[in-house]
C-alpha positions as CSV (number, residue, x, y, z in Angstrom):
1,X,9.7,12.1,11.7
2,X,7.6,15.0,10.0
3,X,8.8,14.4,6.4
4,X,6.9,18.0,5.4
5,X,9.7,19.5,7.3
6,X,12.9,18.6,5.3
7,X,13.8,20.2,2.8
8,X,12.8,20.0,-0.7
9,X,15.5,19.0,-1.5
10,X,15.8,15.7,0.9
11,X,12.0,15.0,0.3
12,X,12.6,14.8,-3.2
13,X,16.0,12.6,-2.4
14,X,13.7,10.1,-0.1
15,X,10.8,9.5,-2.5
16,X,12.8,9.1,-5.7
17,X,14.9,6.6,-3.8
18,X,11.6,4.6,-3.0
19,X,10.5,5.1,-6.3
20,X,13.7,3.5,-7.9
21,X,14.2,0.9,-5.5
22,X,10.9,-0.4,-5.7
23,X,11.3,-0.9,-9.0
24,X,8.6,1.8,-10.2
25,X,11.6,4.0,-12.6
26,X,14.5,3.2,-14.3
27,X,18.1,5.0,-13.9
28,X,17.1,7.6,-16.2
29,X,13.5,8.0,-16.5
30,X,10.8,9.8,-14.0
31,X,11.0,13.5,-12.5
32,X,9.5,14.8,-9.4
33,X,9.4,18.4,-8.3
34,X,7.6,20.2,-4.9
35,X,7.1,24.0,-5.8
36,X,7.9,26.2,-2.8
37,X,5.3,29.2,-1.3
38,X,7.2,31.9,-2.5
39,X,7.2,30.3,-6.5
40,X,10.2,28.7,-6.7
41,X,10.2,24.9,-8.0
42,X,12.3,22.4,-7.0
43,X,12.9,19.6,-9.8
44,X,15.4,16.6,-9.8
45,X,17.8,17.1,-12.7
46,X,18.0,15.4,-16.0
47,X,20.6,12.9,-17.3
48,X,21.7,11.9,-13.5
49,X,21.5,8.5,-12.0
50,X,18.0,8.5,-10.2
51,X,19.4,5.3,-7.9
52,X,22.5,7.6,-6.6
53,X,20.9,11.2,-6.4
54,X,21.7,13.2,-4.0
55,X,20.0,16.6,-2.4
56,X,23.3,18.5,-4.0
57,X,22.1,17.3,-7.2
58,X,18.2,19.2,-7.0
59,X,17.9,22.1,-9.1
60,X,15.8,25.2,-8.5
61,X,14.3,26.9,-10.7
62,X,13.2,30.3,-9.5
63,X,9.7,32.0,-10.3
64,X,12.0,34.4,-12.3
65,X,12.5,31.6,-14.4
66,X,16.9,31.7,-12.9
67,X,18.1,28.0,-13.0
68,X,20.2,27.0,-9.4
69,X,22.0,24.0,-9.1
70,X,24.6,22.3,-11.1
71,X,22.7,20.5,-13.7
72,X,19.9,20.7,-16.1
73,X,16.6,20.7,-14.6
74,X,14.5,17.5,-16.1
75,X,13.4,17.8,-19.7
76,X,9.8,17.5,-18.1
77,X,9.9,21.0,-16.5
78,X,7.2,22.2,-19.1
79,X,4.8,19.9,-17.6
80,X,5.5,20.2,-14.0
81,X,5.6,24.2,-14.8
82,X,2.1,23.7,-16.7
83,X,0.2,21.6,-14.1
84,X,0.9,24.1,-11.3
85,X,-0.1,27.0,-13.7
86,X,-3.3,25.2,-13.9
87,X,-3.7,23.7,-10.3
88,X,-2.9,25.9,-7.7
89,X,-3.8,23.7,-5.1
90,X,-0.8,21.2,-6.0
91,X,2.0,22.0,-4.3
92,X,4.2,18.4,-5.5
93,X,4.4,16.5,-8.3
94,X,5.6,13.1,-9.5
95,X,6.4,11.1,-12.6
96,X,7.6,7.6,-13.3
97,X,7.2,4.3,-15.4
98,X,6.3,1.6,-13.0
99,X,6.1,-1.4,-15.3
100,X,2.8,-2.3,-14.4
101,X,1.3,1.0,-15.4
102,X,3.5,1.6,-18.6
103,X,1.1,-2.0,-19.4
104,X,-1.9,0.0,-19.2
105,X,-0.5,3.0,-20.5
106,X,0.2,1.1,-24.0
107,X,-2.8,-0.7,-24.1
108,X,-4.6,2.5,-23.2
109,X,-6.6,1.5,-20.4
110,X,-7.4,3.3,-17.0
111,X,-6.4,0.6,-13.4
112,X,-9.7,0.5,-11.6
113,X,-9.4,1.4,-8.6
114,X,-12.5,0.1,-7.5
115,X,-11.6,-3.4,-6.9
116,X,-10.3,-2.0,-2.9
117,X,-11.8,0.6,-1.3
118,X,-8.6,2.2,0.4
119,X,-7.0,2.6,-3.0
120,X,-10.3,4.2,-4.8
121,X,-10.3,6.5,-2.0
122,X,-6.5,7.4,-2.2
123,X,-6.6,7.6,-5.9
124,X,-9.7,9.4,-6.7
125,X,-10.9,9.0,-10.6
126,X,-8.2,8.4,-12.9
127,X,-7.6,10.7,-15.2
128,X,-6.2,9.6,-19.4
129,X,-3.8,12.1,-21.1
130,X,-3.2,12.1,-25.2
131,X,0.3,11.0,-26.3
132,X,2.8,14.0,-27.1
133,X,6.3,14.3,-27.3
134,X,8.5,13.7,-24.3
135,X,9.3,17.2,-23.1
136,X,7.5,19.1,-25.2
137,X,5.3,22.1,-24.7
138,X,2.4,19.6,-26.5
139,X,3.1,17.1,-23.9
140,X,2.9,19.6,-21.2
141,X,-0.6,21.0,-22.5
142,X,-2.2,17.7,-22.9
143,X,-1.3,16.5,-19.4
144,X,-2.2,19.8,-17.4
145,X,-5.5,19.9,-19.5
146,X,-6.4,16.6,-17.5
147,X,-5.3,17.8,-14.5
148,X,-7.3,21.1,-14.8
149,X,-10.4,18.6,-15.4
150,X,-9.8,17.7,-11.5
151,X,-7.9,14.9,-11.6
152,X,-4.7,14.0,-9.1
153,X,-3.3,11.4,-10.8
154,X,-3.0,10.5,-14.9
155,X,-2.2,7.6,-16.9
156,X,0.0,8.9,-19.9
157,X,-0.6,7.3,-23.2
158,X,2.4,5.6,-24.6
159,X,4.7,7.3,-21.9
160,X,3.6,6.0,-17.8
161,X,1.5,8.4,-15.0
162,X,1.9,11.2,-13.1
163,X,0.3,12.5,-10.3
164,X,0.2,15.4,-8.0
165,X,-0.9,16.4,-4.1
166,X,-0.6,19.2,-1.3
167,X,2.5,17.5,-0.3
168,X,5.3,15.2,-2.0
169,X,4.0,12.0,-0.3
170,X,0.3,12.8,-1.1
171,X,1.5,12.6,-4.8
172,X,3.9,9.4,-3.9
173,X,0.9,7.7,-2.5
174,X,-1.2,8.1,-5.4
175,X,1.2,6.6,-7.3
176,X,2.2,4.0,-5.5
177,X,-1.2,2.9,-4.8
178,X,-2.3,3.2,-8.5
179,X,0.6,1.2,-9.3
180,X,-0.6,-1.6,-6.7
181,X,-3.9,-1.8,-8.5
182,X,-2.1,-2.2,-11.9
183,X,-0.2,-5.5,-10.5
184,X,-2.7,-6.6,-8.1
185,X,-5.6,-6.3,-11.4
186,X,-2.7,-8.1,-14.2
187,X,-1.9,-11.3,-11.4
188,X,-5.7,-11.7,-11.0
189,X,-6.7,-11.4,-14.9
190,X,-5.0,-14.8,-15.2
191,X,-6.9,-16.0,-12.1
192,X,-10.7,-15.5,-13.4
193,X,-13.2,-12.3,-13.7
194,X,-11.8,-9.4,-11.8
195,X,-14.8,-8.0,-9.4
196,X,-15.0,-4.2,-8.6
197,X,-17.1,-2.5,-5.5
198,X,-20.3,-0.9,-6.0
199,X,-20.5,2.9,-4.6
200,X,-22.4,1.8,-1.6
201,X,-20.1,-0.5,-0.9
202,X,-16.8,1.7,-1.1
203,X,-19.0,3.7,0.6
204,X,-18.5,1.9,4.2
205,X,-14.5,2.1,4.0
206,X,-15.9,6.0,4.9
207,X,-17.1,4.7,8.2
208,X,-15.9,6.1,11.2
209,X,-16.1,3.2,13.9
210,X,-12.4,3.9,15.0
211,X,-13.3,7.6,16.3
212,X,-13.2,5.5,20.1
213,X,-13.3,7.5,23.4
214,X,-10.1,8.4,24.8
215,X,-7.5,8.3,27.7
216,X,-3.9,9.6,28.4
217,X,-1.6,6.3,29.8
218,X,-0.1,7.4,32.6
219,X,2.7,4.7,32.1
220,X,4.5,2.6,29.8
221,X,5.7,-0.7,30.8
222,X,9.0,-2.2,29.5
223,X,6.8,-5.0,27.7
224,X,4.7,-2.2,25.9
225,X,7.9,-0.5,25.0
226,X,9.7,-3.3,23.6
227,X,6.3,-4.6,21.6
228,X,5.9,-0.9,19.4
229,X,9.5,-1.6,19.0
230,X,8.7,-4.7,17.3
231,X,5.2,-3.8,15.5
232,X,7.4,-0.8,13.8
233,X,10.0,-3.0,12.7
234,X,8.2,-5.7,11.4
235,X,5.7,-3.2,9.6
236,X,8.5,-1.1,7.6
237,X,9.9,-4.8,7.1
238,X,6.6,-6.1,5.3
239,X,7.1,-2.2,3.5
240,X,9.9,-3.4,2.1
241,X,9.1,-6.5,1.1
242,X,6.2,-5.2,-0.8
243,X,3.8,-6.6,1.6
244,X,2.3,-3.5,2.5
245,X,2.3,0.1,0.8
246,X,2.3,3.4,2.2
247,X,-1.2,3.5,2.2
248,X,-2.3,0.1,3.6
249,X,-1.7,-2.4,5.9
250,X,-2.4,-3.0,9.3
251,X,-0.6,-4.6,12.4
252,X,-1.5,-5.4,15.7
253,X,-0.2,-7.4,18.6
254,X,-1.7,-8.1,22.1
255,X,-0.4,-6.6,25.3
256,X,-2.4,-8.0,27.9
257,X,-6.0,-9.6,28.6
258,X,-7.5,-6.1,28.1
259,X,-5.4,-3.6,26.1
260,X,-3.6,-4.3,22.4
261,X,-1.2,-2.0,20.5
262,X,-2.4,-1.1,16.7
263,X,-0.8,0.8,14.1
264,X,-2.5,4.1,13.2
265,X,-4.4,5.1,10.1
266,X,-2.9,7.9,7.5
267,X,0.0,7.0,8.2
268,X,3.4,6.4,5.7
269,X,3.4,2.4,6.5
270,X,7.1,3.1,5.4
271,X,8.2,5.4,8.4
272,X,6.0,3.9,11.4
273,X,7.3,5.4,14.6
274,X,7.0,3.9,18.0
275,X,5.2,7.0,19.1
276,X,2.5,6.9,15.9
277,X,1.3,3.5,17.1
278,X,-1.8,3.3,19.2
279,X,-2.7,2.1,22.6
280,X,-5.9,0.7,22.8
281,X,-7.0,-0.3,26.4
282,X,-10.7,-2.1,27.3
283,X,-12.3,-0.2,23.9
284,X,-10.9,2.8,24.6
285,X,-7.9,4.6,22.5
286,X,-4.7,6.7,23.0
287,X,-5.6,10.1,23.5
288,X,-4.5,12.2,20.3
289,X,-4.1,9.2,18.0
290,X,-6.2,7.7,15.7
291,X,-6.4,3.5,15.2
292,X,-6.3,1.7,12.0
293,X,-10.2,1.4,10.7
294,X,-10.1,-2.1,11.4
295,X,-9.6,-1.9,15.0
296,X,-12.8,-2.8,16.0
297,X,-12.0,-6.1,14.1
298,X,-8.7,-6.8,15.9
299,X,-10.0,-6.0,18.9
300,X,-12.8,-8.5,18.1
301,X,-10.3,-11.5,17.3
302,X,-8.7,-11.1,20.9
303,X,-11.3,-11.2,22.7
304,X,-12.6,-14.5,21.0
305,X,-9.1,-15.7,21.2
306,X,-6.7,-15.6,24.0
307,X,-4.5,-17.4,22.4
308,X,-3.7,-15.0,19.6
309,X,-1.5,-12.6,20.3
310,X,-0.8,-11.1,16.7
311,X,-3.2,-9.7,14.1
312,X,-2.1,-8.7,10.7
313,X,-3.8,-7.5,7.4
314,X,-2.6,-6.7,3.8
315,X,-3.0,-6.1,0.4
316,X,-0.6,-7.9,-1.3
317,X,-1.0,-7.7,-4.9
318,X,-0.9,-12.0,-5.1
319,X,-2.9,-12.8,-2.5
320,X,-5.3,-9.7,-3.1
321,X,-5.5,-11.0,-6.6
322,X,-7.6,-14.1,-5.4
323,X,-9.6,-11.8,-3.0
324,X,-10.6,-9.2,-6.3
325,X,-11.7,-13.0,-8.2
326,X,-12.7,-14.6,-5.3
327,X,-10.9,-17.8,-6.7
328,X,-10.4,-20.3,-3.8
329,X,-6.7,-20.2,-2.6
330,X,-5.1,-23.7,-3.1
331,X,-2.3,-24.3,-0.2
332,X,-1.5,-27.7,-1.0
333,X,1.7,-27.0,-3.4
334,X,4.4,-27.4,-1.2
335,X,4.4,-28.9,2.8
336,X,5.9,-25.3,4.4
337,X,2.5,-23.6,2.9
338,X,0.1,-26.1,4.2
339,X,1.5,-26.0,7.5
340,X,1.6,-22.2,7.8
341,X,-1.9,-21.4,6.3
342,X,-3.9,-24.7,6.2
343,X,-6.6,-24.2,4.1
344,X,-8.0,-20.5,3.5
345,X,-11.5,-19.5,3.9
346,X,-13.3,-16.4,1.9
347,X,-15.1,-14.4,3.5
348,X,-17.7,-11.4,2.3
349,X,-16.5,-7.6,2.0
350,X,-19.0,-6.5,4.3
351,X,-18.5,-8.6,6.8
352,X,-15.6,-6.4,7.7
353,X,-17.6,-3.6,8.3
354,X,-20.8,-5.5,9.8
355,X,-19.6,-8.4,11.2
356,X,-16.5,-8.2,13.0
357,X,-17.4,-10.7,15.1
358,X,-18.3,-13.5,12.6
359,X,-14.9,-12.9,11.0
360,X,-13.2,-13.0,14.9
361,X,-15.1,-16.7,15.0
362,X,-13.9,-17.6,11.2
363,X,-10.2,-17.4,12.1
364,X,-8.6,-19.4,14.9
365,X,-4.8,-21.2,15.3
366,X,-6.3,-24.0,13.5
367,X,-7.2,-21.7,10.7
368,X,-4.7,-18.8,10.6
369,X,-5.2,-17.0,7.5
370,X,-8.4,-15.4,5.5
371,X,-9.1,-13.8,2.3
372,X,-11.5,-10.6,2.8
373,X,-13.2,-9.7,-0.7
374,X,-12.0,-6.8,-2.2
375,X,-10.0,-6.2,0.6
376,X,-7.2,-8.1,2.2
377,X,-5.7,-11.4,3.6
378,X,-5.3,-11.6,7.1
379,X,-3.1,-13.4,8.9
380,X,-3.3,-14.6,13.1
381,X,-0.4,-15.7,15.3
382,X,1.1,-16.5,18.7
383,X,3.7,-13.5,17.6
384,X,4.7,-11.0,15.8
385,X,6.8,-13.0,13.6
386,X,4.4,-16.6,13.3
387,X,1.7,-13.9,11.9
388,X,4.1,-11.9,9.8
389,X,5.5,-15.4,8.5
390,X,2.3,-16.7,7.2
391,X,1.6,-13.1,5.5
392,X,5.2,-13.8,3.7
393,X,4.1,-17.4,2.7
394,X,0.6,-16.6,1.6
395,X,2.1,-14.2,-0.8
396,X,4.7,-16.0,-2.3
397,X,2.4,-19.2,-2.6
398,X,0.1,-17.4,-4.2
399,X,3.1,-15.4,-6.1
400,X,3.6,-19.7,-7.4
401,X,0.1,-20.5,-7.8
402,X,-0.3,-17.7,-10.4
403,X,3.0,-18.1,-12.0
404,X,2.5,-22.2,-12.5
405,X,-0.7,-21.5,-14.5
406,X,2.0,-20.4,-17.3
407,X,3.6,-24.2,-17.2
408,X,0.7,-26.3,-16.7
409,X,-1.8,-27.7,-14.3
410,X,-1.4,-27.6,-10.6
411,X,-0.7,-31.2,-9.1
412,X,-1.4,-30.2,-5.8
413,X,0.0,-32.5,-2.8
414,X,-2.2,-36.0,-2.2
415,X,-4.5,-36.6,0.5
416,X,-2.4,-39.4,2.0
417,X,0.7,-37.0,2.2
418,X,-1.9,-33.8,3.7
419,X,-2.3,-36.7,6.5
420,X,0.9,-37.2,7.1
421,X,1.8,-33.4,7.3
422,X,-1.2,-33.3,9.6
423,X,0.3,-35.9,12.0
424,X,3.7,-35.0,11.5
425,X,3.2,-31.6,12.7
426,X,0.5,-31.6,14.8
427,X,-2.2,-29.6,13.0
428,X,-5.5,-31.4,14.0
């Protein structure tokens, strides 16, 4: 689906329903608005449910300033009206009060972005606007003045963010993913020391090592057919279980000794079609599409393992909060997440980019999962669903892990009963 071709008013419908029911706005609070080429702006209305809205409720308010629709337009016009005044370019616009960013907001700090490179690069620098009041001409000044200082996206003091893009998903995404930093950087403050990249090293995320020759298929088997089925399913399913976010994530499953399918990259992780996903056949790609950056790493793991037939990687905010520390990820809390993950090496950042290979060798059956600094976990299988289940398990161990820290000390499970587990199920 091209999402740039609906309407305004079902664009604006589809992202505030992602931004409520991902918990990122309450019932009454955040606005978004897209402003159209001839002037006009279209603006959810205030006072109206934001979990039930529907395109009939959208308002338009015309560049002659005539209101259409058949409520108020949201008390936050002035600043919608003000930013486009002062950035042209932006053609959407979004704001909410995702919990985790209201936390920063009130304690007046800026998320850093830098701690993964795919969000920095989303994100762009962070801009800080000065408190004002809600809906108020001063409000609107303040936050446009930030934006006219080149920033997309804004942390509002005392209030939440707001950001802004060419299209209404450019904006989402910023938000989204500067809302992923906020968690990901509160779960690992009670970890340790957070760690951020260095420019040189965000620098290598800019790499272009999946720009691979290309061919046209000149068939598609039932097996291929039936496999994009399942890597599209199982990727909006880790989408909504706040697994992945629109911006990142990656999954890949084998097709045969010498061609694998991959998900693409720039692509809403939300909305995955069977046709966006990529063929990639003895190195070489699916004419007219473009692989995840990490294909060359997938594509190194088969290679040194036939026996994997599932690669995943993700950035969710738990685990990703031990790969920003770099604290060592215990998995013997309860049997179910030593038997899925076993124990779960580190590895360096730029061995992702540098050393595909090494990482291929680090992970195995035996030992499933890895933590990438500053990057992701990634997770092998036999299928779709073994490597999908031990991404669901890592997170929610590590969702425990964290959480116990407020009730005491970790008693992890004994070496005697690690044995047993270990005989029991087979994992030597």
């Amino acid at each position: 689906m091209n999402f740039q071709l609906l309407h305004p008013r079902d664009q604006l419908v589809a992202i505030m329903n992602r931004i409520y029911h991902n918990g990122m706005t309450t019932l009454s609070g955040g606005n978004l608005s897209i402003k159209d080429e001839n002037g006009d702006i279209w603006i959810t209305p205030s006072g109206i449910d934001k979990g039930k809205l529907t395109p009939q409720d959208i308002m338009c308010v015309q560049k002659d300033g005539a209101i259409i629709g058949p409520h108020k337009p949201s008390s936050e016009f002035p600043f919608h009206r003000a930013i486009y005044k002062l950035r042209p370019d932006m053609q959407a616009i979004v704001h909410a009060h995702p919990p985790a960013l209201v936390s920063f907001s009130i304690v007046r700090e800026i998320p850093d972005t830098r701690i993964i490179p795919q969000a920095n690069r989303v994100c762009g620098p962070v801009g800080y606007a000065p408190y004002a009041l809600p809906g108020s001409e001063a409000l609107g000044a303040n936050i446009a003045a930030t934006f006219a200082e080149g920033y997309n996206i804004v942390i509002l003091e005392n209030h939440g963010m707001a950001a802004g893009g060419a299209t209404l998903l450019d904006a989402f995404q910023r938000l989204e993913t500067l809302d992923f930093c906020a968690r990901t950087l509160i779960r690992a403050r009670s970890l340790g020391d957070v760690h951020a990249l260095p420019e040189p090293a965000l620098n290598l995320f800019d790499h272009r090592h999946n720009v691979l020759p290309e061919f046209v298929p000149t068939t598609h088997s039932s097996a291929e057919r039936e496999l994009r089925q399942q890597i599209a399913e199982i990727t909006a399913r880790a989408y909504d279980r706040q697994l992945m976010i629109s911006t990142e994530g990656v999954v890949s499953a084998r097709l045969d000794d010498s061609s694998f399918l991959i998900t693409p990259t720039g692509t809403d992780r939300c909305n995955i079609a069977i046709e966006d996903i990529v063929l990639i056949r003895n190195g070489v790609r699916e004419a007219g599409k473009l692989p995840s950056r990490s294909v060359k790493l997938h594509e190194a793991i088969y290679k040194t393992h036939p026996d994997i037939n599932c690669v995943m990687t993700a950035q969710c905010p738990n685990v990703t909060a031990y790969a920003i520390t770099g604290v060592q990820f215990d998995t013997r809390t309860i049997p179910e997440s030593f038997i899925l993950l076993r124990d779960i090496p580190i590895v360096g950042f730029k061995q992702l980019y540098t050393e595909a290979e090494a990482i291929a060798e680090a992970v195995s059956l035996d030992s499933p999962v890895l933590i990438i600094r500053n990057d992701s976990v990634l997770t092998v299988g036999t299928d779709i669903l073994n490597a999908f289940d031990r991404l669901e398990v890592a997170e929610f161990s590590a969702r425990s892990l964290i959480d116990s820290a407020e009730i005491g000390t970790l008693v992890p499970i004994g070496a005697a009963e690690i044995q047993d587990l270990e005989r029991a199920f087979s994992l030597n």
